[in-house]
Structure formats: structure tokens, C-alpha cells
N, C-alpha and C positions, 0 to 999 in steps of 0.2 A: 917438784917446784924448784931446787936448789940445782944450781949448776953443778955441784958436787956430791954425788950420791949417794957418799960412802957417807956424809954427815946429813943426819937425820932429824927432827925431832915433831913436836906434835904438830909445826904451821904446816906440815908436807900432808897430814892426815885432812885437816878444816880445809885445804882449797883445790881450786881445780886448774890441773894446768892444761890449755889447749895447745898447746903445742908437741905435746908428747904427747904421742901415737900409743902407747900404753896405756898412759892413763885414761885417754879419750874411749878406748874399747873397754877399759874398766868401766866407765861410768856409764857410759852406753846400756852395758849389761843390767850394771845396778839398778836405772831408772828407766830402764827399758825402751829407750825413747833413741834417737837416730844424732850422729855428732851435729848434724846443722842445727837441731834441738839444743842443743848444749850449747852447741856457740852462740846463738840467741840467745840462751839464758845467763849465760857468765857476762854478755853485753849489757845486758838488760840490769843486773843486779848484781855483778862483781863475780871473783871468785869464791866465793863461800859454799859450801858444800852444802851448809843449811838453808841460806837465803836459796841458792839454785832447784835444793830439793821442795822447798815451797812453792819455789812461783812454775816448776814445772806440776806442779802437784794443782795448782788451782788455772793451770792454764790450759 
């Protein structure tokens, strides 16, 4: 999430960034679902890792 990736702390863990190709195949993996699933879902309900992992979870 931070432009600077040497500086870390817990917001980088709670959200989702779609823009990094990394992260995108992270989460990809974790929820098993496809990035245009994800980009849907960060549209839909922000980036939050928990709201995402719900509404992909009841969608």
C-alpha cells in the first residue's frame, strides 16, 4: 500500500492494493477467486481485507 516499502506497519497488512501485481496474485491465491473478482470487490466495499473477504465469501 505505501509508496515506500522499506516503511511498513499493520494498514499494509488490513487492505488491499490493486495496483501491485503482487499483491493482486497474493490475494488471488488466498481467496481463490480471479483479480477481476477482486477488483469487484475492493469497488464494491473498499479496501479492507475483511469487508473483501466477506462479501467475496457470501457472493
Amino acid at each position: 500500500m505505501a509508496d515506500d516499502k522499506s516503511k511498513r506497519d499493520y494498514r499494509d497488512r488490513s487492505r488491499i492494493n490493486t495496483k501491485e501485481s503482487y499483491e493482486m496474485e497474493y490475494w488471488k491465491k488466498k481467496f481463490g477467486v480471479s483479480g477481476q473478482q477482486i477488483a469487484g470487490a475492493v469497488r464494491a466495499v473498499g479496501t479492507s481485507v475483511k469487508k473483501v473477504a466477506n462479501y467475496l465469501k457470501n457472493k
